[in-house]
N, CA and C atoms of all chains as a GROMACS GRO file, in nm:
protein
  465
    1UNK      N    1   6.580   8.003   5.944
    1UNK     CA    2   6.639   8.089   6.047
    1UNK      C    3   6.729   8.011   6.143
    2UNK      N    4   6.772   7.870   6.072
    2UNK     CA    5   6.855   7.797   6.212
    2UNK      C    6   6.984   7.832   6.177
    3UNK      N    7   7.042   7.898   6.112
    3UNK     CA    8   7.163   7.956   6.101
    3UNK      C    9   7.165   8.088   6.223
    4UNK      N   10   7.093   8.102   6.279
    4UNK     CA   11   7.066   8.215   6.337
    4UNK      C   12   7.134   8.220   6.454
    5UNK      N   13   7.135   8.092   6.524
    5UNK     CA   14   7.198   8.065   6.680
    5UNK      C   15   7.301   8.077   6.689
    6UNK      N   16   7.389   8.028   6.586
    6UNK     CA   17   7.544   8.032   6.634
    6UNK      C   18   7.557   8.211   6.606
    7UNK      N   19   7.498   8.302   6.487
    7UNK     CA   20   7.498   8.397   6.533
    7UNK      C   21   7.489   8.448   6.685
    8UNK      N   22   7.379   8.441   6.717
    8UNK     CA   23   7.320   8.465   6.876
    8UNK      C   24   7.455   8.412   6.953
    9UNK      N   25   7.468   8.343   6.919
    9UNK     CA   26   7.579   8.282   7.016
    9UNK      C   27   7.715   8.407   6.997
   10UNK      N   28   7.737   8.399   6.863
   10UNK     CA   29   7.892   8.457   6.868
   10UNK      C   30   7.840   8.576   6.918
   11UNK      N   31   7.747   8.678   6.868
   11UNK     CA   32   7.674   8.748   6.950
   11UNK      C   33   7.732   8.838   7.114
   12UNK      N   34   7.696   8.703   7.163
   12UNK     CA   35   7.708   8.748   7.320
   12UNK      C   36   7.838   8.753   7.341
   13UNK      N   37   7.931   8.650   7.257
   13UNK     CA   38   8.071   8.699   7.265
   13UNK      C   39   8.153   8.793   7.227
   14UNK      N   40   8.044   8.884   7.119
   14UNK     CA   41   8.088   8.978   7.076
   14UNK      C   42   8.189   8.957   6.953
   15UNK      N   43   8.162   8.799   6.909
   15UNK     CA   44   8.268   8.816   6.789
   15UNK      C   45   8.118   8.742   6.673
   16UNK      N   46   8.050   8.815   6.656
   16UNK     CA   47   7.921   8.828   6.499
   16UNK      C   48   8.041   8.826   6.409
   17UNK      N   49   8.163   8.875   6.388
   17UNK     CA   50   8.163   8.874   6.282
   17UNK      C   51   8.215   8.776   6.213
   18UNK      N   52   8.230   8.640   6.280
   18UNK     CA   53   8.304   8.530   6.241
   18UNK      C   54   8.192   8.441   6.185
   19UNK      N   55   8.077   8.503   6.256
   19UNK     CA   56   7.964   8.383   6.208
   19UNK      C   57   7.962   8.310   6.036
   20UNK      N   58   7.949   8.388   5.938
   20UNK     CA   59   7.976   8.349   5.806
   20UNK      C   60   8.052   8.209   5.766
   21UNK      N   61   8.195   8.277   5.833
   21UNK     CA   62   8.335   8.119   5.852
   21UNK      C   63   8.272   8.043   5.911
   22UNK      N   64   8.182   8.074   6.056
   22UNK     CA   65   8.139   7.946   6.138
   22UNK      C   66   8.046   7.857   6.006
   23UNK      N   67   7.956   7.937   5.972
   23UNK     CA   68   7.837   7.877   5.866
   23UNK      C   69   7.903   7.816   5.768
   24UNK      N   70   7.988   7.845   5.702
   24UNK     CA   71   8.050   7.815   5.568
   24UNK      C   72   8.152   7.678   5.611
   25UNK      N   73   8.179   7.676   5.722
   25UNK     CA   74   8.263   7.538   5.769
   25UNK      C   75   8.196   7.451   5.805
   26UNK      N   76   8.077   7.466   5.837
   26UNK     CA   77   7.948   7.347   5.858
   26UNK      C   78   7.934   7.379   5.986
   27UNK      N   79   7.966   7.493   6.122
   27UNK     CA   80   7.943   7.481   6.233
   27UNK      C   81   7.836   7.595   6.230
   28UNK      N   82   7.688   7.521   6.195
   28UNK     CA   83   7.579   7.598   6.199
   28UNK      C   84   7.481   7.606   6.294
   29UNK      N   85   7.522   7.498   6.369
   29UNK     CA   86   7.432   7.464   6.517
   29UNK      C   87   7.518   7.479   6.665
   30UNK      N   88   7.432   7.451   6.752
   30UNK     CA   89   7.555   7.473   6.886
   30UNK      C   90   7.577   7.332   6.936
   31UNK      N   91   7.490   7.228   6.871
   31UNK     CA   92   7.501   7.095   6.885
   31UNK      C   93   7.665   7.049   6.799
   32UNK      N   94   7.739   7.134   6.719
   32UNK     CA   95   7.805   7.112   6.643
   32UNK      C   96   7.976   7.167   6.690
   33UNK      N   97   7.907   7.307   6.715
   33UNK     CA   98   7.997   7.407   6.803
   33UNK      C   99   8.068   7.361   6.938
   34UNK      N  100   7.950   7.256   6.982
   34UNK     CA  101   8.040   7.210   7.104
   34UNK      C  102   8.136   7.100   7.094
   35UNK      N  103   8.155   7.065   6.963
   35UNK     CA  104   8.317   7.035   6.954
   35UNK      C  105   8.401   7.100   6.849
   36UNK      N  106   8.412   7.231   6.903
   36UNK     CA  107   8.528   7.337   6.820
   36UNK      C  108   8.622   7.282   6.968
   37UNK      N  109   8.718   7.307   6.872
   37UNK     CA  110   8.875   7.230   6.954
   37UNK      C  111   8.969   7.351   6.862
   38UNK      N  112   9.108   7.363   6.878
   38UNK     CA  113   9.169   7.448   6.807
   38UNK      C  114   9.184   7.419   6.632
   39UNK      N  115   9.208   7.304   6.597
   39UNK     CA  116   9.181   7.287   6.435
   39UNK      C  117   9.060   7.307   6.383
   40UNK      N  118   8.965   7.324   6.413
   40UNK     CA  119   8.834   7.393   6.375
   40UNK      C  120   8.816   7.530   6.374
   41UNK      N  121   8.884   7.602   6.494
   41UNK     CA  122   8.921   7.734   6.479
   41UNK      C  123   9.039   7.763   6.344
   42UNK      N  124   9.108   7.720   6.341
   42UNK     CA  125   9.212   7.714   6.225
   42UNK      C  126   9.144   7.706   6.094
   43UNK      N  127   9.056   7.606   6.042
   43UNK     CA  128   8.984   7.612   5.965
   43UNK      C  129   8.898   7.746   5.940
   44UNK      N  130   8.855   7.801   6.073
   44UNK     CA  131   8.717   7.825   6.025
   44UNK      C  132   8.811   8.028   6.047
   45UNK      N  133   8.911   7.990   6.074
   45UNK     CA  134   9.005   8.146   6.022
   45UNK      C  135   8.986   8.245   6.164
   46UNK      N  136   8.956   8.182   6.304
   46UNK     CA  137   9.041   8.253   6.388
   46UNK      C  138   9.134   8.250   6.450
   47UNK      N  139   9.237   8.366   6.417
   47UNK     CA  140   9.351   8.361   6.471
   47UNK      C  141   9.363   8.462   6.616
   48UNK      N  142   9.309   8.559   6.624
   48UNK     CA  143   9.360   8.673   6.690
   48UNK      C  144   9.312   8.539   6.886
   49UNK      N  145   9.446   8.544   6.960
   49UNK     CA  146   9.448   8.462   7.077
   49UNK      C  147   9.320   8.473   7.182
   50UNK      N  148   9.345   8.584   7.182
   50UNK     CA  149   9.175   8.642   7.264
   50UNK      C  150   9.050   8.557   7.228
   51UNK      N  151   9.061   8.627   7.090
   51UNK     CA  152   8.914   8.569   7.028
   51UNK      C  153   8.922   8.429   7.058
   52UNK      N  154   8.993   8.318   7.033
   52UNK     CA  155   9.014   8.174   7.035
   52UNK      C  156   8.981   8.154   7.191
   53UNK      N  157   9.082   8.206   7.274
   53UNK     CA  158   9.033   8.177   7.434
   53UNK      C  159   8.881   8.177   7.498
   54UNK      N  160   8.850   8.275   7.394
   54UNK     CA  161   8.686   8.325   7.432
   54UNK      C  162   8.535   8.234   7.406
   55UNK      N  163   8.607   8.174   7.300
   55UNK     CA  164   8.530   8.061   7.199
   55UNK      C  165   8.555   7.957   7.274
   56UNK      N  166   8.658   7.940   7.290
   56UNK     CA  167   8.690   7.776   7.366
   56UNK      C  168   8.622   7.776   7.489
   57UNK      N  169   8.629   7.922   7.580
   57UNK     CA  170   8.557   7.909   7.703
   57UNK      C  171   8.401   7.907   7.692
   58UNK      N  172   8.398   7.968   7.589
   58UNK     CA  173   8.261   7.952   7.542
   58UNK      C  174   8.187   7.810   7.493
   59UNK      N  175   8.260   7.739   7.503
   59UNK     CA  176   8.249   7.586   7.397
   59UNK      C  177   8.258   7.478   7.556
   60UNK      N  178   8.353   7.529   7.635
   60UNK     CA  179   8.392   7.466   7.738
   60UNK      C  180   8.226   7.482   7.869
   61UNK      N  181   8.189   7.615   7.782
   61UNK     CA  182   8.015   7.639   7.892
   61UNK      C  183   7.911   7.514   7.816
   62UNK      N  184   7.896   7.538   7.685
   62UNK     CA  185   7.784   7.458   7.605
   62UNK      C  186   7.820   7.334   7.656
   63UNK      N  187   7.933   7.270   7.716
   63UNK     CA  188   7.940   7.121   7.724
   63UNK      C  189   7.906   7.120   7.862
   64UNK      N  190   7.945   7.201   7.931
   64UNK     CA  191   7.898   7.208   8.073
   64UNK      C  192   7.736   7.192   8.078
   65UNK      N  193   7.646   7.274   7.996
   65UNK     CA  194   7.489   7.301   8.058
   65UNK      C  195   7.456   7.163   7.994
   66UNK      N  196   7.538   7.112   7.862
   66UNK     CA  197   7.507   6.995   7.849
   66UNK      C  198   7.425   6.871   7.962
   67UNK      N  199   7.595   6.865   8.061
   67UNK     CA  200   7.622   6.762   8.098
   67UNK      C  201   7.488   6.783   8.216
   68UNK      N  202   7.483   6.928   8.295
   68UNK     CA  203   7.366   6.971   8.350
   68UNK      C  204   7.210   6.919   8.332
   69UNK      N  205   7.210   6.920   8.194
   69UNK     CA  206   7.068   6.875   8.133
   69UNK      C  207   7.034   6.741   8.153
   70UNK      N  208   7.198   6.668   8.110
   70UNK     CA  209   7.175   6.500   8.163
   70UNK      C  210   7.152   6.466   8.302
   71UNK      N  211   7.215   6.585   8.366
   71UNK     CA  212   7.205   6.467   8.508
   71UNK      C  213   7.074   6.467   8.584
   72UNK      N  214   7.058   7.625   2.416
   72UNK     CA  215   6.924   7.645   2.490
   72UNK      C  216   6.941   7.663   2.649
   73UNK      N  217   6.967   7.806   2.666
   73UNK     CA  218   6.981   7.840   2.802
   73UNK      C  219   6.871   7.743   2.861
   74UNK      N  220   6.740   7.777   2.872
   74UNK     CA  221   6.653   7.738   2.953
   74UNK      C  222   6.662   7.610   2.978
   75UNK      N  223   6.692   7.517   2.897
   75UNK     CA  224   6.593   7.410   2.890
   75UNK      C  225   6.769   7.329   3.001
   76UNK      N  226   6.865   7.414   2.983
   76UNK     CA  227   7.000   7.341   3.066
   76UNK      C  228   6.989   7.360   3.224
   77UNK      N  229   6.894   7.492   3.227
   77UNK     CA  230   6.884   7.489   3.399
   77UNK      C  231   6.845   7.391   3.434
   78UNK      N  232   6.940   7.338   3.556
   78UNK     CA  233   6.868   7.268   3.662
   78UNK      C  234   6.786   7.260   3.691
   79UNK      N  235   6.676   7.175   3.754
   79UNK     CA  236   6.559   7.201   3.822
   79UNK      C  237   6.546   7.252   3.940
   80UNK      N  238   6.674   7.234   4.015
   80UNK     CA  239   6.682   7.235   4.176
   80UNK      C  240   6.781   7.349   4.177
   81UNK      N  241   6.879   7.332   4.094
   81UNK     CA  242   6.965   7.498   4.117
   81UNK      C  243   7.048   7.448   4.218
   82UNK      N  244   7.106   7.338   4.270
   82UNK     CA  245   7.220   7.316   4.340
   82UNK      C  246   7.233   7.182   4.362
   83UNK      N  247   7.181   7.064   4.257
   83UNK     CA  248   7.202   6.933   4.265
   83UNK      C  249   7.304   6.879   4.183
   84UNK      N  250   7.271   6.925   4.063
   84UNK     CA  251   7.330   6.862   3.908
   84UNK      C  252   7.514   6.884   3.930
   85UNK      N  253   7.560   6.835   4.026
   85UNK     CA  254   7.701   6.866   4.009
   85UNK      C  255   7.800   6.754   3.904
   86UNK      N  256   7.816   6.802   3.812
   86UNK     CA  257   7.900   6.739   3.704
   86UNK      C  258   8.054   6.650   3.760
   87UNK      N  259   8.123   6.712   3.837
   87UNK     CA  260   8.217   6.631   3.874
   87UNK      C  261   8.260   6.669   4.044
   88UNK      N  262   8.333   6.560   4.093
   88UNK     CA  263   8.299   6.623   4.225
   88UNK      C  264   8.430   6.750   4.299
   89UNK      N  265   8.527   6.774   4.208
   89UNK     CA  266   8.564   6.874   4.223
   89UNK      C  267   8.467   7.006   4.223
   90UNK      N  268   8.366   7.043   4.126
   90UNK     CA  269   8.298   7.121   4.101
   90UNK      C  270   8.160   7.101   4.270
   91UNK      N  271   8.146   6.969   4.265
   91UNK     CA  272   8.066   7.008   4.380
   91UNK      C  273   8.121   7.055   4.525
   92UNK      N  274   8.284   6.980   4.530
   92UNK     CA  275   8.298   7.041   4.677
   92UNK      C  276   8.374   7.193   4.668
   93UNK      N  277   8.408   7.237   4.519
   93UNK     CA  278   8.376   7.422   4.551
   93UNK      C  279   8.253   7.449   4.565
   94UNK      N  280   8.149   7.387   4.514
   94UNK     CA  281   8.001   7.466   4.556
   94UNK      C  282   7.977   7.463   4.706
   95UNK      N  283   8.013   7.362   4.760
   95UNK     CA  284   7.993   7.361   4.907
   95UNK      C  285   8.137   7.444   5.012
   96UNK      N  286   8.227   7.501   4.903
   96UNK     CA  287   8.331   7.564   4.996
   96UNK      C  288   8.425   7.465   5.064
   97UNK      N  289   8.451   7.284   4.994
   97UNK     CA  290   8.507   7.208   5.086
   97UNK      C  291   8.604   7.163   4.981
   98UNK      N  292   8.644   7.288   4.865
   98UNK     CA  293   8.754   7.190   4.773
   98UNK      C  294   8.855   7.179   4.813
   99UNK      N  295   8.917   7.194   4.957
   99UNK     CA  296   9.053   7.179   4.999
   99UNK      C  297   9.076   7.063   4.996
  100UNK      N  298   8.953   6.947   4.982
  100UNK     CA  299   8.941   6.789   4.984
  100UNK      C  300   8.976   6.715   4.851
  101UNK      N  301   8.920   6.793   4.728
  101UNK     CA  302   8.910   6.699   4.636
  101UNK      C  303   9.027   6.627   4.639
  102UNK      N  304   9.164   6.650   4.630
  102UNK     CA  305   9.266   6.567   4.627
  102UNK      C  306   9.287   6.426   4.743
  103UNK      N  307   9.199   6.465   4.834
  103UNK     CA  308   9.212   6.346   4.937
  103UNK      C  309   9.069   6.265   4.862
  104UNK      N  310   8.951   6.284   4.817
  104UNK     CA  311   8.826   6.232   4.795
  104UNK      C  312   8.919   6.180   4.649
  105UNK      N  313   8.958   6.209   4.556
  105UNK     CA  314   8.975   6.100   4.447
  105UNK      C  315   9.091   6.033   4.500
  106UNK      N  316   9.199   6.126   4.557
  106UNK     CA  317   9.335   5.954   4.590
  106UNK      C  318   9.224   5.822   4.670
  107UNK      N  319   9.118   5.869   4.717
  107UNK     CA  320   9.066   5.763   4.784
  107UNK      C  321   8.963   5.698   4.744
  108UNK      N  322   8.965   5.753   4.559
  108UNK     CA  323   8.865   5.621   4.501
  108UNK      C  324   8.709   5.706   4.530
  109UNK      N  325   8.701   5.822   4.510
  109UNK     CA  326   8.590   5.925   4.564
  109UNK      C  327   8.596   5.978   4.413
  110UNK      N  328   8.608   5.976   4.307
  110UNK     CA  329   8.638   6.055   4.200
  110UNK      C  330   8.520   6.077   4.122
  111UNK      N  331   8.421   6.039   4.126
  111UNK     CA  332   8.326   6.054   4.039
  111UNK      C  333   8.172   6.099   4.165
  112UNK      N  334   8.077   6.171   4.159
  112UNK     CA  335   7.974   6.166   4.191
  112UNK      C  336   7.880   6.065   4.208
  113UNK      N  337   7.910   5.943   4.122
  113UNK     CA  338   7.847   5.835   4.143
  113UNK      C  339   7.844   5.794   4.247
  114UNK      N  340   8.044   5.786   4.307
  114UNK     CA  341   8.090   5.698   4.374
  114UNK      C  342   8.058   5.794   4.541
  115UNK      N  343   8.067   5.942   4.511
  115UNK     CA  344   8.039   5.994   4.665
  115UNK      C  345   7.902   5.963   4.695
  116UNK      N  346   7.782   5.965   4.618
  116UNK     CA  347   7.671   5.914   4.665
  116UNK      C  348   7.668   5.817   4.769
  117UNK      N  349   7.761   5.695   4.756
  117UNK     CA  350   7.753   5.588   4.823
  117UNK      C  351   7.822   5.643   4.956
  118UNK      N  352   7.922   5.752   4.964
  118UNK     CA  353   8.028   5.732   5.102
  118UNK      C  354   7.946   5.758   5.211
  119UNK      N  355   8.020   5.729   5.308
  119UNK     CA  356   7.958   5.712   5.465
  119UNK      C  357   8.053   5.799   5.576
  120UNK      N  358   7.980   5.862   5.639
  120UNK     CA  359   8.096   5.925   5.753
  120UNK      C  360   8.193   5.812   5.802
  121UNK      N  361   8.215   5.710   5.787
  121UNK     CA  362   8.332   5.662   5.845
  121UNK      C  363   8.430   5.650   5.759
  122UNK      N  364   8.400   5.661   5.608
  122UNK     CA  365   8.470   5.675   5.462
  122UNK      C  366   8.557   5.793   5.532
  123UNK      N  367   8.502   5.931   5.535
  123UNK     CA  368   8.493   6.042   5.566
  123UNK      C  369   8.631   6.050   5.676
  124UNK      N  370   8.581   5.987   5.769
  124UNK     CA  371   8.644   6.006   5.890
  124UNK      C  372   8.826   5.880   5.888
  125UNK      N  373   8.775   5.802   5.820
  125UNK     CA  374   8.875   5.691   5.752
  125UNK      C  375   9.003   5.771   5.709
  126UNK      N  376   8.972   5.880   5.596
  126UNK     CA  377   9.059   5.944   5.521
  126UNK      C  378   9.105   6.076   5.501
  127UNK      N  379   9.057   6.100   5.691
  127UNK     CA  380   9.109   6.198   5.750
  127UNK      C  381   9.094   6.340   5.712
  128UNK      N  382   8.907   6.395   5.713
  128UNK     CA  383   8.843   6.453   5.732
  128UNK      C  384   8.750   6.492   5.865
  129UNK      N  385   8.862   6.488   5.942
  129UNK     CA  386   8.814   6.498   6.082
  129UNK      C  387   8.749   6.622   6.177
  130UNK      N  388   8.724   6.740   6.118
  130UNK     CA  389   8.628   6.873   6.164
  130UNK      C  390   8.536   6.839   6.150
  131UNK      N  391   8.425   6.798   6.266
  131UNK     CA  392   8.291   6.842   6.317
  131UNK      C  393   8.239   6.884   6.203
  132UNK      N  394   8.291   7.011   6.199
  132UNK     CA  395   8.178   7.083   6.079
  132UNK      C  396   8.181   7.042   5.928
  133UNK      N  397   8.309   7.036   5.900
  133UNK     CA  398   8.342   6.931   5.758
  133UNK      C  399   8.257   6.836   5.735
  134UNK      N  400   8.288   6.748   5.824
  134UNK     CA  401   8.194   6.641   5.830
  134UNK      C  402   8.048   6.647   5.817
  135UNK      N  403   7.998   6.754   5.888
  135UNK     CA  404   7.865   6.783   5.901
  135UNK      C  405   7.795   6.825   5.700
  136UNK      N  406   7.867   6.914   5.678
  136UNK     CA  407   7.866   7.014   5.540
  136UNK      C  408   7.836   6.915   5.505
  137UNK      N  409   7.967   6.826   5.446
  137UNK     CA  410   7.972   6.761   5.368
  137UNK      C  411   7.846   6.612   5.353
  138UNK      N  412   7.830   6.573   5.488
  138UNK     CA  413   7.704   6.422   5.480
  138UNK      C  414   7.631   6.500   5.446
  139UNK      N  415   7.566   6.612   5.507
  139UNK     CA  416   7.436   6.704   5.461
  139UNK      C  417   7.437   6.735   5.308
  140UNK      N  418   7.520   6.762   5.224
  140UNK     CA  419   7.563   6.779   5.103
  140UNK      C  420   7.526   6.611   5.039
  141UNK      N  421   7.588   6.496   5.090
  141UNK     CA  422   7.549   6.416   5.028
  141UNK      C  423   7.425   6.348   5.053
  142UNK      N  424   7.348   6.372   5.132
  142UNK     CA  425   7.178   6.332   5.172
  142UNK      C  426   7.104   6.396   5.116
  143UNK      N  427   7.146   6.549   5.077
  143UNK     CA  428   7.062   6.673   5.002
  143UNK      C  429   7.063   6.574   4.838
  144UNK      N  430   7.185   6.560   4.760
  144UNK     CA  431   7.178   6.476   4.650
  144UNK      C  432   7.152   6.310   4.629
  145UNK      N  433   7.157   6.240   4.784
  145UNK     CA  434   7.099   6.135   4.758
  145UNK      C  435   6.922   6.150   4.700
  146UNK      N  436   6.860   6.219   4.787
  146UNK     CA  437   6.790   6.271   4.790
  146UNK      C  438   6.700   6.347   4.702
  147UNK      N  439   6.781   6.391   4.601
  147UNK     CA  440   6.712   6.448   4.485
  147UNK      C  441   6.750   6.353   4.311
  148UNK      N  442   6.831   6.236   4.356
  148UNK     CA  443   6.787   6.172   4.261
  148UNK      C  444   6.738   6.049   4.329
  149UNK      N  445   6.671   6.015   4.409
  149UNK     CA  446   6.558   5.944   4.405
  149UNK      C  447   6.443   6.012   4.432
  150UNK      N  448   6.415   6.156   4.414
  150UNK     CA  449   6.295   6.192   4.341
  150UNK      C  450   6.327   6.259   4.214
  151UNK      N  451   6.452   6.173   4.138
  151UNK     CA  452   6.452   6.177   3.994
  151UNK      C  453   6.450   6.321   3.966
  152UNK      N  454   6.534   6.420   4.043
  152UNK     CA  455   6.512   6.577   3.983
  152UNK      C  456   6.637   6.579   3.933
  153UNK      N  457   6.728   6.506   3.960
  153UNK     CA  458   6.855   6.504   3.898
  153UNK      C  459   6.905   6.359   3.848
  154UNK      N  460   6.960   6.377   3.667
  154UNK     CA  461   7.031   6.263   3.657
  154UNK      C  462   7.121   6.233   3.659
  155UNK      N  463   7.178   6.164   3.690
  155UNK     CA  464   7.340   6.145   3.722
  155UNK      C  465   7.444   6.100   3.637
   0.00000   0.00000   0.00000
């Protein structure tokens, strides 16, 4: 069931339906996800600008609670 | 003899490594993995993420697939379920 999170994740962003591409490109964890950069999106086949902005801000939070956890 | 050709494991026995990185969805590589001396299954057993990262396979997740892919088959022939 650890394929499950980045579901959960795209989830709350409301884009589930990319999860598959995420899985199938190797970004199956959020330990992994937090370095999607734009050529990983390219790879992993989103194009529409929205969606990409949404992910990145979304990618730009996971590194944030990160850095939270360390300090 | 259908039977006796199945695999044991059902996703180890990859014959050449074109054939394994379509099983894993990463054949956009094979042409960079043999120009770089990657051409046989023997020889990916041995590579290392910095091989990887050397010859400019640089996605997170690529990277990820793919070591996991080769630890899954290091892995199953040293418990001899696959011969190579």
């Amino acid at each position: 069931m650890c394929a499950n999170i980045v579901y959960e994740w795209l989830k709350t962003l409301q884009l589930s339906q990319y999860t598959e591409s995420f899985v199938d490109n190797g970004y199956d964890d959020l330990e992994v996800c937090k370095q999607i950069g734009d050529p990983d999106l390219d790879a992993i086949g989103v194009m529409i600008p929205q969606h990409r902005k949404k992910i990145h801000d979304a990618v730009h939070r996971l590194r944030e609670e990160e850095k939270e956890a360390a300090s | 003899n259908l039977l006796v050709e199945h695999s044991p494991s059902g996703n180890g026995a990859y014959r050449s490594v074109n054939e394994w990185l379509e099983g894993i969805k990463m054949a956009r590589y094979t042409d960079t993995f043999v120009e770089n001396g990657f051409s046989s299954m023997d020889a990916v057993t041995q590579m290392t993420l910095d091989d990887l990262r050397r010859f400019g396979v640089t996605l997170a997740g690529h990277q990820k697939k793919i070591m996991n892919s080769i630890q899954e088959i290091r892995a199953q022939l040293l418990n001899g379920m696959v011969p190579l």
